[in-house]
C-alpha positions as CSV (number, residue, x, y, z in Angstrom):
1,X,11.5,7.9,-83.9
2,X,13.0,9.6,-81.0
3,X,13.8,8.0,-77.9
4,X,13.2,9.3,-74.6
5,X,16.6,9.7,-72.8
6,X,16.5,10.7,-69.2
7,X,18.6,13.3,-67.5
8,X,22.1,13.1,-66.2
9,X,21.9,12.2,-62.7
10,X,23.0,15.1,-59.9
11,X,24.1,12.9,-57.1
12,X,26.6,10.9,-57.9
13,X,25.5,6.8,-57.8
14,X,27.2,4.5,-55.3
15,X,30.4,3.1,-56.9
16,X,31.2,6.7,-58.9
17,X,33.5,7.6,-55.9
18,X,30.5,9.4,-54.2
19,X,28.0,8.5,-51.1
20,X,24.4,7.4,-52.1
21,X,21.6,8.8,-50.3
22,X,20.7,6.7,-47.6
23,X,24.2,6.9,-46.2
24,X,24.1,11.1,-46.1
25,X,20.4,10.4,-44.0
26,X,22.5,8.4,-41.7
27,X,25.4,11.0,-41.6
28,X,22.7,13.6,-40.7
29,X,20.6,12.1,-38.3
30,X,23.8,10.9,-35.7
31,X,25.0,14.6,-36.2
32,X,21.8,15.7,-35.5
33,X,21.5,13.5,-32.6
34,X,24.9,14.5,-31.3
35,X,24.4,18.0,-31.1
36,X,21.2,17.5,-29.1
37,X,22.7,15.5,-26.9
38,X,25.9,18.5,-26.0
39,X,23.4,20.9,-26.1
40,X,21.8,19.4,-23.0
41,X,24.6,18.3,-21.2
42,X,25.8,22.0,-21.4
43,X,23.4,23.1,-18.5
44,X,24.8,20.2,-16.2
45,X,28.6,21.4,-16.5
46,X,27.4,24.9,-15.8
47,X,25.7,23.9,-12.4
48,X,27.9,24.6,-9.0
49,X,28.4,21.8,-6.3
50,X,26.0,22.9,-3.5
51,X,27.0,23.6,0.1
52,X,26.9,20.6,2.6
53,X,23.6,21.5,4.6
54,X,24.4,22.6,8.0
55,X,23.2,19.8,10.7
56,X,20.3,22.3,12.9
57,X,18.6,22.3,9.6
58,X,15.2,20.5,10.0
59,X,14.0,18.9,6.8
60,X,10.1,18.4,5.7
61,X,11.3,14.5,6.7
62,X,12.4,15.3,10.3
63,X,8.6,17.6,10.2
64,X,6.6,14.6,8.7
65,X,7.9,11.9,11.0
66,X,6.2,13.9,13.9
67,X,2.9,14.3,12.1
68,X,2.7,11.1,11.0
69,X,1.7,10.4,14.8
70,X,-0.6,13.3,14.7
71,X,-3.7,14.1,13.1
72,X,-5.6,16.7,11.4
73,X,-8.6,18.7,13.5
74,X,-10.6,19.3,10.9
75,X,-10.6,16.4,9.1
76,X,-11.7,13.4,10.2
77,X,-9.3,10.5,10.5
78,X,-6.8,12.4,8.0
79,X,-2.9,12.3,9.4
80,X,-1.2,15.6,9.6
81,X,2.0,14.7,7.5
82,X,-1.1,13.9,4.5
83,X,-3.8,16.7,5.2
84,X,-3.9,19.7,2.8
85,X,-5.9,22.3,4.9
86,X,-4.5,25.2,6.2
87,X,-4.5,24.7,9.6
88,X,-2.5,21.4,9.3
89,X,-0.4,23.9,7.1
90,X,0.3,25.8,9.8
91,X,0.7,22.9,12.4
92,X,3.5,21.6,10.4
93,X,5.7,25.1,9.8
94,X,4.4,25.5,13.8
95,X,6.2,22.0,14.6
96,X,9.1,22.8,12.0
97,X,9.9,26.3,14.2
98,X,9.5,23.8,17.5
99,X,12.2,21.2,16.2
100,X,14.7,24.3,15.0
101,X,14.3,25.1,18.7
102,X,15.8,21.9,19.7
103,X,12.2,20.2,21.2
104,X,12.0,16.6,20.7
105,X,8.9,14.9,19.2
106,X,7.4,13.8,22.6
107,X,7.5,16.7,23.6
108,X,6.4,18.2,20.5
109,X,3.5,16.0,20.9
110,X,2.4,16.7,24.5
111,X,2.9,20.3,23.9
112,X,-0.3,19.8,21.1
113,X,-2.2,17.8,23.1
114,X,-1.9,20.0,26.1
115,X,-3.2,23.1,23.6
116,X,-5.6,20.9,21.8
117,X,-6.6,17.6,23.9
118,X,-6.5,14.2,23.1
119,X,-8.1,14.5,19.5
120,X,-4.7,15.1,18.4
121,X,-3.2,12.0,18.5
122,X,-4.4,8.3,17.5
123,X,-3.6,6.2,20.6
124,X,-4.7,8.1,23.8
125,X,-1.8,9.6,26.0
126,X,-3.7,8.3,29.3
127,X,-1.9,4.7,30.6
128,X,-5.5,3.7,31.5
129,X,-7.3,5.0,28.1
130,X,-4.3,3.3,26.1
131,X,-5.1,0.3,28.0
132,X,-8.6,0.1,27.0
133,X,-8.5,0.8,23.8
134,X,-5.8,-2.2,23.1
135,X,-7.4,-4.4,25.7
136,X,-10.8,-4.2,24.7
137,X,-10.5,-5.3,21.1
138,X,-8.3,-8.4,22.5
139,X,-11.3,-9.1,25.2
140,X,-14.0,-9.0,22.6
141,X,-11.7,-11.3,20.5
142,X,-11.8,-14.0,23.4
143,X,-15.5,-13.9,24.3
144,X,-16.2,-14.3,20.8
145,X,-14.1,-17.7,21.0
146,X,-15.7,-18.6,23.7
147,X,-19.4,-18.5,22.8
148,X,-18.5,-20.2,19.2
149,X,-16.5,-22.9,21.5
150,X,-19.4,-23.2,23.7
151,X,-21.6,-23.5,21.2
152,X,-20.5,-25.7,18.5
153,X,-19.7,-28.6,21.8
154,X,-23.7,-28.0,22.7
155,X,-24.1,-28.5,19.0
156,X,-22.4,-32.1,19.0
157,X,-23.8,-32.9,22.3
158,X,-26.9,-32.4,21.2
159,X,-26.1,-35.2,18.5
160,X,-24.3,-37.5,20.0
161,X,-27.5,-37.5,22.7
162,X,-30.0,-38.2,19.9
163,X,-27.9,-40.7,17.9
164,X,-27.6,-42.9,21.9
165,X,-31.2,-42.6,22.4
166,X,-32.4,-43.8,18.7
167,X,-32.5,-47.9,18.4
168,X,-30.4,-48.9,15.1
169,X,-32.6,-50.9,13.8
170,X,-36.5,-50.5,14.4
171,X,-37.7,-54.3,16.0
172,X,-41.3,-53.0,15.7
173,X,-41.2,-52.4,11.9
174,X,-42.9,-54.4,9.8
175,X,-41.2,-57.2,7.7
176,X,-41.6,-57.5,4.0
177,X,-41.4,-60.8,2.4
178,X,-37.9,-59.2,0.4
179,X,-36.0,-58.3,3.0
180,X,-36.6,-61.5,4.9
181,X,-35.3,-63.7,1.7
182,X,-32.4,-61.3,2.0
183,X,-31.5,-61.9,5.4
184,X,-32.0,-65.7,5.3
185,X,-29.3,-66.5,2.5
186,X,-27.0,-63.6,4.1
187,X,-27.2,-66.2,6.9
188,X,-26.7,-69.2,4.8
């Protein structure tokens, strides 16, 4: 009877001066991992230091912090740093060209609401409209106080009235046989 015998090994086996497999996988995979990583850090050593930016230039910062106190015509309630439509669109590149011109944001804004009224902005430009609109809110605020004040002492009035005008204890009532036991020996 023949045995089977199997085939000489290719690969050398760990311990016959050779690497086994799972260390070549290894070898591989940090090359592999190596070269990736050069191969994107190439494109960064290629890029040029940019140019300070010279100081006139206005940023889309410097343009949103003056239409954050602005709003949109179309759309109701949206700000003009947020809105999307075209005429906020051209609002901002119209107050981007007004700050490159040296204007200052009041007088950015009282330019628009000259042009387009009081819609414009959120807080009325008017001393006596401003007023109004933070002193009525405030006003309301303390007449509602006041009525609830008002009310909740009429409330408690109204009780302690009734409690002073209601005997304790009822003399007229009738007296049960019970109750008058009960009263005696508390007595005694």
């Amino acid at each position: 009877m023949k045995y089977f015998t199997p085939p000489p090994n290719p690969l050398p086996v760990n311990g016959e001066g050779g690497r086994n497999r799972n260390q070549t996988v290894f070898i591989v995979n940090v090359l592999l991992i190596l070269m990736v990583m050069l191969a994107t850090a190439i494109p960064v050593l290629a890029q040029d230091e940019q140019p300070p930016a010279p100081d006139n230039v206005v940023t889309s910062d410097d343009v949103n912090e003056v239409a954050t106190g602005m709003f949109c015509p179309i759309c109701e309630n949206e700000p003009l740093d947020t809105c999307r439509a075209n005429t906020c669109v051209m609002w901002r590149e119209e107050i981007r060209d007004m700050l490159e011109d040296g204007m200052t944001e009041d007088q950015i804004v009282s330019n628009f609401v000259d042009r387009f009224g009081q819609r414009v902005v959120g807080v009325p430009e008017d001393d006596g409209l401003r007023f109004l609109s933070f002193a009525g809110p405030i006003a309301a605020v303390i007449a509602a106080l006041g009525i609830g004040i008002y009310t909740f002492n009429r409330w408690r009035g109204d009780d302690i009235r009734t409690q002073a005008t209601q005997p304790l204890v009822d003399e007229n009532a009738p007296k049960d046989d019970y109750r008058m036991r009960l009263e005696r020996d508390l007595l005694e």
